[in-house]
C-alpha positions as CSV (number, residue, x, y, z in Angstrom):
1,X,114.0,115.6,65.7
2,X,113.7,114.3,69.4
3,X,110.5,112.8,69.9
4,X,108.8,113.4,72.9
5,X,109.6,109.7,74.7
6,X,113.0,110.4,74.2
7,X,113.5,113.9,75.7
8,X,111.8,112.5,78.8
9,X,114.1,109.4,78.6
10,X,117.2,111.5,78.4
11,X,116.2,113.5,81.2
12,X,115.5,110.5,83.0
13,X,119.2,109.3,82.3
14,X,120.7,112.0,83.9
15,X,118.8,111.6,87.4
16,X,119.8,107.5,87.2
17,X,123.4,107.3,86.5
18,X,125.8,107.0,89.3
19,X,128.5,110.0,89.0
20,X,131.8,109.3,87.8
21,X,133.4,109.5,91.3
22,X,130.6,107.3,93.0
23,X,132.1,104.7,90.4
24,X,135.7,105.6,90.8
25,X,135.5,105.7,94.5
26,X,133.9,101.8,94.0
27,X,136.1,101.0,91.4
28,X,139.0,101.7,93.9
29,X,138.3,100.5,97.0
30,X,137.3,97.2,95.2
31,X,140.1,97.0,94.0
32,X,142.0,97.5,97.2
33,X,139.5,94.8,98.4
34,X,140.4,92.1,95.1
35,X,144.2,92.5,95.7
36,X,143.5,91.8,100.1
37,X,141.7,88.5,99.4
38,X,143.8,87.3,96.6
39,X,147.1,87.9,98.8
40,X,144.5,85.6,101.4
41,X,143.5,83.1,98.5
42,X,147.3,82.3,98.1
43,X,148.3,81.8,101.3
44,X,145.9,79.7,102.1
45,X,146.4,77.7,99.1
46,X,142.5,77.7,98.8
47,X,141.8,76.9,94.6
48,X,138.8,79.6,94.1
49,X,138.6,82.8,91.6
50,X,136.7,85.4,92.7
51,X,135.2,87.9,89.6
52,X,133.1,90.7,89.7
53,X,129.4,90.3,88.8
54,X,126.3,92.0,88.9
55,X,125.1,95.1,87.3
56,X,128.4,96.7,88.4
57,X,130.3,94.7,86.2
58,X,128.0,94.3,83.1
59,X,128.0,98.7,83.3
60,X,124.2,98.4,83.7
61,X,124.1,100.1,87.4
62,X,121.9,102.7,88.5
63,X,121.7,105.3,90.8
64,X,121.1,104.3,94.3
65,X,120.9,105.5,97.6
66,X,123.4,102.4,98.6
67,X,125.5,100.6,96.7
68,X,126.3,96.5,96.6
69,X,128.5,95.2,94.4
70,X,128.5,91.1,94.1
71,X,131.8,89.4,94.3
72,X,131.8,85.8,93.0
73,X,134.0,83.2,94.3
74,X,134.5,80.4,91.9
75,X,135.5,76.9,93.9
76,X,137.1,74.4,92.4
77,X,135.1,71.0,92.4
78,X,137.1,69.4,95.0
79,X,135.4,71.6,97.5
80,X,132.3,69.8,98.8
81,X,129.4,72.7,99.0
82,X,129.3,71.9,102.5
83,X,132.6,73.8,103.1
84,X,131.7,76.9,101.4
85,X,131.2,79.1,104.3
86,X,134.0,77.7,105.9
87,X,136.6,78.3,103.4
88,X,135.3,82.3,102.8
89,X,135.2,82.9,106.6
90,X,138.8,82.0,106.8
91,X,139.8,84.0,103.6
92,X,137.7,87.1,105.2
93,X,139.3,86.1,108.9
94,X,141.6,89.4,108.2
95,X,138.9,91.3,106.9
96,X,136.5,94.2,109.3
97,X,133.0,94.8,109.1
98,X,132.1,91.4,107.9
99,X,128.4,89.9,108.2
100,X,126.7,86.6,107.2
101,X,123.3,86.3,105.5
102,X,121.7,82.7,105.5
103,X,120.0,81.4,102.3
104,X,120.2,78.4,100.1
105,X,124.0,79.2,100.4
106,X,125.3,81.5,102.4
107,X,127.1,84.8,101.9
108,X,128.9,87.8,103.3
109,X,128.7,91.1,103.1
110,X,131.5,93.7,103.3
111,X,130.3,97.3,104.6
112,X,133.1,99.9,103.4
113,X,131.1,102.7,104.7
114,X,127.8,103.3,105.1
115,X,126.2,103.4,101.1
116,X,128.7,100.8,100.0
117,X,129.0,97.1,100.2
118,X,130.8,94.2,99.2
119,X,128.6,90.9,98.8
120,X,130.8,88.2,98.7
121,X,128.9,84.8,97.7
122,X,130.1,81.3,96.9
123,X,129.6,79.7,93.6
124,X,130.3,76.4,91.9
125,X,133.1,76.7,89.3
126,X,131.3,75.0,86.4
127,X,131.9,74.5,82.7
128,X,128.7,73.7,81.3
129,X,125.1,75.5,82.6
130,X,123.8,71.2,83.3
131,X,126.8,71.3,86.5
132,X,125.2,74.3,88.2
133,X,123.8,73.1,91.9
134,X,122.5,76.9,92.2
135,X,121.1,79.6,90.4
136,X,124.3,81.3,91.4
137,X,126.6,79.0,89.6
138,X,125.5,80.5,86.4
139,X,126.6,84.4,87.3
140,X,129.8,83.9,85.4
141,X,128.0,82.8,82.1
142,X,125.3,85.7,82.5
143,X,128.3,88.6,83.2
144,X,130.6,87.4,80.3
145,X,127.2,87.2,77.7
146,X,125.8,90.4,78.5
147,X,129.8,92.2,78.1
148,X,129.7,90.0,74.2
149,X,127.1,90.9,73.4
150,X,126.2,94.6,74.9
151,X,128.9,97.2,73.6
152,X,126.4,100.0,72.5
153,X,126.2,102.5,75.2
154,X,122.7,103.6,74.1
155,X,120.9,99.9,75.0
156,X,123.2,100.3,78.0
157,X,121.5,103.2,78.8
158,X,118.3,102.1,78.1
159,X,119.1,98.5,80.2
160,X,119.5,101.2,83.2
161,X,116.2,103.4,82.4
162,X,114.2,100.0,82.1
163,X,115.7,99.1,85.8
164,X,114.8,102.7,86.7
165,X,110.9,102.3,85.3
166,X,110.6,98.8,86.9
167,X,111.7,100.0,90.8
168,X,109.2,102.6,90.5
169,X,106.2,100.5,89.2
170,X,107.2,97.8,91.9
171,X,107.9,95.1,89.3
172,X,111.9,94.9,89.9
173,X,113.1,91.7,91.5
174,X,112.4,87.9,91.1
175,X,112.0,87.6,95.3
176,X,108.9,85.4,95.9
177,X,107.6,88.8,97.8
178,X,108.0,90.8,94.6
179,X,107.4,88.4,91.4
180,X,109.2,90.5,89.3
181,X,111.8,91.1,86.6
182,X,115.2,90.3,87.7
183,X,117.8,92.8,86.5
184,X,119.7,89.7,84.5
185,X,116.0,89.9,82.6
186,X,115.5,93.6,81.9
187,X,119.3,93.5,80.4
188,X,118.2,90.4,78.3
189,X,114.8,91.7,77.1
190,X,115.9,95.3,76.3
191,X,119.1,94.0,73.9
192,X,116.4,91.6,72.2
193,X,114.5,94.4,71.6
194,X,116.7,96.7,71.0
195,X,115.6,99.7,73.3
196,X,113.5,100.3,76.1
197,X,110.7,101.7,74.4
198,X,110.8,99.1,71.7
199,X,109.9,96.5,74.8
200,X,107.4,98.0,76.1
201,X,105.5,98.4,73.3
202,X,106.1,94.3,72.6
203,X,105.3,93.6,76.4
204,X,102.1,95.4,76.9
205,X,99.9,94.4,73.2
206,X,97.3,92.2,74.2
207,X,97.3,89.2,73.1
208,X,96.2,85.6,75.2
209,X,99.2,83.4,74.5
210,X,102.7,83.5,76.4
211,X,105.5,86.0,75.2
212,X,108.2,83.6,74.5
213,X,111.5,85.6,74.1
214,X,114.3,83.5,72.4
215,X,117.0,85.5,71.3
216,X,119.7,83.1,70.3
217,X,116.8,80.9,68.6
218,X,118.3,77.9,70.5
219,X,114.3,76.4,70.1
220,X,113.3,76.2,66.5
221,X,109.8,77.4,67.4
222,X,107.4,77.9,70.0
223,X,105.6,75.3,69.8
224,X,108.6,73.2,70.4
225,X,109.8,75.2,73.9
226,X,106.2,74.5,75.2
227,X,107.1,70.7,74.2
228,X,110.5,70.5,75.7
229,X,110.7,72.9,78.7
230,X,109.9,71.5,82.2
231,X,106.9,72.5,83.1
232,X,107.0,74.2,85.9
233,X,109.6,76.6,84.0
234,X,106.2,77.8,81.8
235,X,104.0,78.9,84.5
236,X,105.3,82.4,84.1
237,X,103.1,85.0,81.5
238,X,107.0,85.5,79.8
239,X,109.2,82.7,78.9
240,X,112.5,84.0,78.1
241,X,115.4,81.8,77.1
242,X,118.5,81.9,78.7
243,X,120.8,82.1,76.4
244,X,123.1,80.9,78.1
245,X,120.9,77.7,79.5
246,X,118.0,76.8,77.3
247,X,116.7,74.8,79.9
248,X,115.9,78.0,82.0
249,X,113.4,80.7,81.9
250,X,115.0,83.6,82.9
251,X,111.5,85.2,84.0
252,X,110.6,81.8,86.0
253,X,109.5,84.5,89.1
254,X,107.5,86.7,87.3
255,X,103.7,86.3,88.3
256,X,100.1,87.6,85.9
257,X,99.6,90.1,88.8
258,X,102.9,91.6,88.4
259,X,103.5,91.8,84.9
260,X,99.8,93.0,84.6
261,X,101.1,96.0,87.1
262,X,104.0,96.5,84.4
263,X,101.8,96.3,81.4
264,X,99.2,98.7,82.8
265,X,102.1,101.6,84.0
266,X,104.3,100.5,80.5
267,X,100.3,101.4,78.3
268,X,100.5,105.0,80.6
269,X,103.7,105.6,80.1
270,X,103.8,105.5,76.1
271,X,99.9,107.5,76.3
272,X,101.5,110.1,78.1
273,X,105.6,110.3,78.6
274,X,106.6,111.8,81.8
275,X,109.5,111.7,84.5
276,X,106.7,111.0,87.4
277,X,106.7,107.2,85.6
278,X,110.1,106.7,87.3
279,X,109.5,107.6,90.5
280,X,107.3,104.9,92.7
281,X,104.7,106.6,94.0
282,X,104.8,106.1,98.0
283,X,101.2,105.9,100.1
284,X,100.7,109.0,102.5
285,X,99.5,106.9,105.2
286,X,98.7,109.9,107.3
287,X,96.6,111.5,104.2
288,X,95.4,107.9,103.6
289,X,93.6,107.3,107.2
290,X,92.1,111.3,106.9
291,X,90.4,110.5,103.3
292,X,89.2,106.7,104.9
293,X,87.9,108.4,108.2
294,X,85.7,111.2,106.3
295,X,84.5,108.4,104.0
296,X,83.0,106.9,107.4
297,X,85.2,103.7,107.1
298,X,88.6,102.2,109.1
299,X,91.7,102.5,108.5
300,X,94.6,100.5,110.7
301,X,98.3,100.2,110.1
302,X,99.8,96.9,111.3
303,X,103.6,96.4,112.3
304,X,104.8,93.0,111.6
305,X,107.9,91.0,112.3
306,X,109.5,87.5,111.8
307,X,112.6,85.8,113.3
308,X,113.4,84.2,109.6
309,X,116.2,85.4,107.5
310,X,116.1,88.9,106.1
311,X,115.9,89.4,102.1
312,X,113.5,86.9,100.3
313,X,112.8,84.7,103.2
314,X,111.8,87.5,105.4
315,X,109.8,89.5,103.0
316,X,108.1,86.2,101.5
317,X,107.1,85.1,104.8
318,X,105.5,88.0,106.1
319,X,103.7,88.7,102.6
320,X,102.1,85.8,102.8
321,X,100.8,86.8,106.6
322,X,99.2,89.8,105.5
323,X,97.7,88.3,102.6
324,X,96.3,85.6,105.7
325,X,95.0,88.6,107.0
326,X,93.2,89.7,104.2
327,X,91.1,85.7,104.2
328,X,91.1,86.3,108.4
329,X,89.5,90.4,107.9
330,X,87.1,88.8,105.4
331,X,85.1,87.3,108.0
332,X,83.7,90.6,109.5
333,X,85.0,93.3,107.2
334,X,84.6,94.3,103.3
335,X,88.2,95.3,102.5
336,X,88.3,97.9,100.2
337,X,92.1,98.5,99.9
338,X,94.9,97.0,101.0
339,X,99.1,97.3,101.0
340,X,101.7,95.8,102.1
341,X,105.3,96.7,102.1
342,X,108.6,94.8,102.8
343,X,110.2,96.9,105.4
344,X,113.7,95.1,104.6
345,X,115.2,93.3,107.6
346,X,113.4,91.1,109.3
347,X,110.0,93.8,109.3
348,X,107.2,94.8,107.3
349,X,104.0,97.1,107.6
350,X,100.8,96.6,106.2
351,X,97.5,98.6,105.8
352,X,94.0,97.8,105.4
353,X,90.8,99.9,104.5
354,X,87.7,98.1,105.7
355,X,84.1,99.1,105.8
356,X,82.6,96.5,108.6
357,X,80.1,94.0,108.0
358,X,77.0,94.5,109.7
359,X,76.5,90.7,110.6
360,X,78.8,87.9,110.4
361,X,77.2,85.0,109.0
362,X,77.8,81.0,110.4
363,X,77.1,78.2,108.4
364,X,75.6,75.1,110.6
365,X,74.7,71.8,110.2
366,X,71.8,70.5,108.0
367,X,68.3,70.7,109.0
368,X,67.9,67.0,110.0
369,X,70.9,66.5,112.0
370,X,69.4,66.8,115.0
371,X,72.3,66.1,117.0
372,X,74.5,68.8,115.6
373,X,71.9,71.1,115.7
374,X,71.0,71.4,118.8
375,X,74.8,72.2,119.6
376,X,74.5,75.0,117.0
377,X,71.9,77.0,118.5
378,X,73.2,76.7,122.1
379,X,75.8,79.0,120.7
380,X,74.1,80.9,118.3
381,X,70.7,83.0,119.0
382,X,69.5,84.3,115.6
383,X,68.5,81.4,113.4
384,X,67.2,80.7,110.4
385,X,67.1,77.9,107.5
386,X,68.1,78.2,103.9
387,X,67.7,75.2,101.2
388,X,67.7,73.1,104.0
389,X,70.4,73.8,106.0
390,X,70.6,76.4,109.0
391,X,72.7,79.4,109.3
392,X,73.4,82.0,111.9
393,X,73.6,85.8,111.9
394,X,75.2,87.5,114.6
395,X,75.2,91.4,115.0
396,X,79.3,92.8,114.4
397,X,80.1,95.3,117.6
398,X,83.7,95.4,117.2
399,X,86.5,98.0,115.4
400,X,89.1,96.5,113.8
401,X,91.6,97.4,116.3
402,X,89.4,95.2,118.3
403,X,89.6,92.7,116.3
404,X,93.1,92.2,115.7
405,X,93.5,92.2,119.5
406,X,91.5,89.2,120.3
407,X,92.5,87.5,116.8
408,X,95.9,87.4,117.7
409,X,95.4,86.1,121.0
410,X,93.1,83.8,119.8
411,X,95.4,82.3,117.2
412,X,98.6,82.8,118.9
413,X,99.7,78.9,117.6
414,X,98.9,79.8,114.3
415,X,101.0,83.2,114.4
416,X,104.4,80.8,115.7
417,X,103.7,78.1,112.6
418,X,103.8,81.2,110.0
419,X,107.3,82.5,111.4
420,X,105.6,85.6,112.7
421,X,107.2,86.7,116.1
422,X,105.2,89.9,116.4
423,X,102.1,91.7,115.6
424,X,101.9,95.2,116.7
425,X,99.1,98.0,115.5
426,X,100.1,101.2,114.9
């Protein structure tokens, strides 16, 4: 008899999988695009294998609005990383619709039409995990374990339902703005455990110590992967081994808020089994200001945007602006909600719900300091002395559209050294 988590899972399934000519229409033109660049690769007597990666090529893909698929191309070791870029813009030279992204190496990306890419990125041909020079490098070794190891179609299915449950919770990708499960990690944790629903019942027990997650036992015990792993690899709530690198933590990214976000929507989910736990809930903003205005508080929407480079840069850069804003609104404001959302590009929007202060409090010099405080109450009028030292409470007659008006032209230095180019309120 089907349980109830499964009849929702299986319905689930059938919304997620990409129709069999999405993936023959990628399967095609990909391979119109593999036969281009070899016919490039040969003439230019450049010594590189590309090979497909990604969830495309480990059958673990799910249904999307747009569609990447990563191609890998494997250079020798003669090349010096340097010439990378080069060496792919000249084997691309023949190719349309071609555009760079900048990172720790960069790549290009192939648009075939408008919901489907080809990212083409640079790796290191290596033999063994201890010669990779970027995460990258170890693609190859992660595509070739997960196609050993994963023939059962049912943990494939269940590899692409876990994907499906971690977008909508917000807990999918290892980008610094996110803190989250990689794909490469929902593929390893649901073949350890054997099924989707299997892992989250492991993930979200309580218990105080680190999950540690070893499936190819290449530790003899926990105690000894504390010892031996670099430490900065253990700061995560989830070690899991890479089995194809012991050294690594595969789940290096994920943060205690984040997983604590999983584990909360994984404890629902199990309680009570429905669809909605796949679909991320988006913030009426316009139902969101009504509810705050009746309430008697303020609501603003802030548009920001940075000149660094879009993806994790981007999106990690302007989270941690609005989380300045957050320490800034502090000052004058109890903030009762916040969000913040990576717009993709080189944008993101954030929101704040703040009830305002009724004084804003400054701290001053000790009583005694005679010097210092006569300075302090030439700019301050209401005075008083606590445990010795002297404090000043000023009446707040702002809004916070006010605010952010004579913040940001108040701290317009500041705003350049964070990479922000521009502020707008909405």
């Amino acid at each position: 008899m089907v349980n109830k988590i499964d009849k929702v899972l299986n319905e689930v399934l059938k919304d997620i999988i990409p129709t069999k000519e999405t993936m023959a229409y990628m399967q095609e033109e990909l391979a119109l695009f593999l036969k281009s660049i070899n016919a490039r690769i040969k003439k230019l007597d450049i010594k590189v294998e590309p090979f497909v990666g990604g969830s495309f090529a480990k059958d673990t893909l799910m249904k999307k609005g747009s569609y990447d698929v990563d191609l890998f191309m494997r250079f020798d070791k003669k090349y010096p990383e340097a010439t990378f870029t080069k060496l792919i813009k000249k084997i691309l030279s023949k190719t349309k619709k071609v555009s760079i992204v900048h990172g720790s190496r960069d790549y290009f990306q192939v648009k075939i039409n408008p919901w489907f890419k080809i990212e083409v990125v640079p790796v290191r041909k290596v033999n063994k995990p201890k010669e990779a020079e970027n995460i990258t490098d170890l693609s190859y070794s992660h595509v070739k374990y997960i196609n050993k190891k994963i023939k059962s179609k049912k943990i494939l299915d269940d590899i692409k339902i876990a994907k499906a449950f971690a977008h909508a919770t917000k807990t999918y990708g290892a980008e610094s703005y996110v803190h989250g499960f990689s794909g490469y990690a929902l593929e390893l944790l649901v073949y350890h455990y054997k099924s989707f629903e299997k892992m989250l019942k492991e993930l979200s027990k309580k218990t105080k110590d680190k999950i540690i997650v070893d499936t190819e036992k290449q530790y003899k015990n926990k105690r000894e992967v504390m010892f031996e792993m670099n430490g900065s690899k253990l700061m995560s709530p989830i070690i899991l081994i890479d089995p194809t690198f012991k050294e690594r933590n595969a789940l290096a990214a994920l943060s205690d808020e984040t997983f604590e976000r999983f584990k909360i929507a994984a404890k629902a989910f199990l309680k009570k089994p429905t669809k909605e736990a796949f679909i991320e809930k988006r913030v009426d903003l316009d139902e969101l200001k009504i509810k705050t205005e009746k309430e008697g508080k303020e609501f603003v929407l802030i548009k920001t945007k940075t000149k660094k480079q879009n993806g994790d840069i981007a999106g990690t850069k302007l989270l941690k602006f609005h989380r300045h804003l957050i320490h800034e609104l502090k000052r004058y404001f109890e903030v009762e909600d916040s969000g913040f959302k990576y717009e993709e590009g080189q944008e993101g929007k954030g929101y704040f719900i703040i009830k305002k202060k009724e004084y804003e409090v400054f701290a001053g010099p000790m009583e005694d300091d005679t010097k210092n405080l006569e300075k302090f109450k030439a700019q301050h009028k209401n005075i008083y002395e606590e445990n010795g030292r002297v404090f000043a409470k000023e009446k707040n007659n702002f809004t916070i559209k006010e605010f952010f008006k004579g913040w940001s032209k108040k701290n317009k230095k500041k705003i350049k050294q964070m990479y922000i180019s521009k502020i707008k309120v909405i």
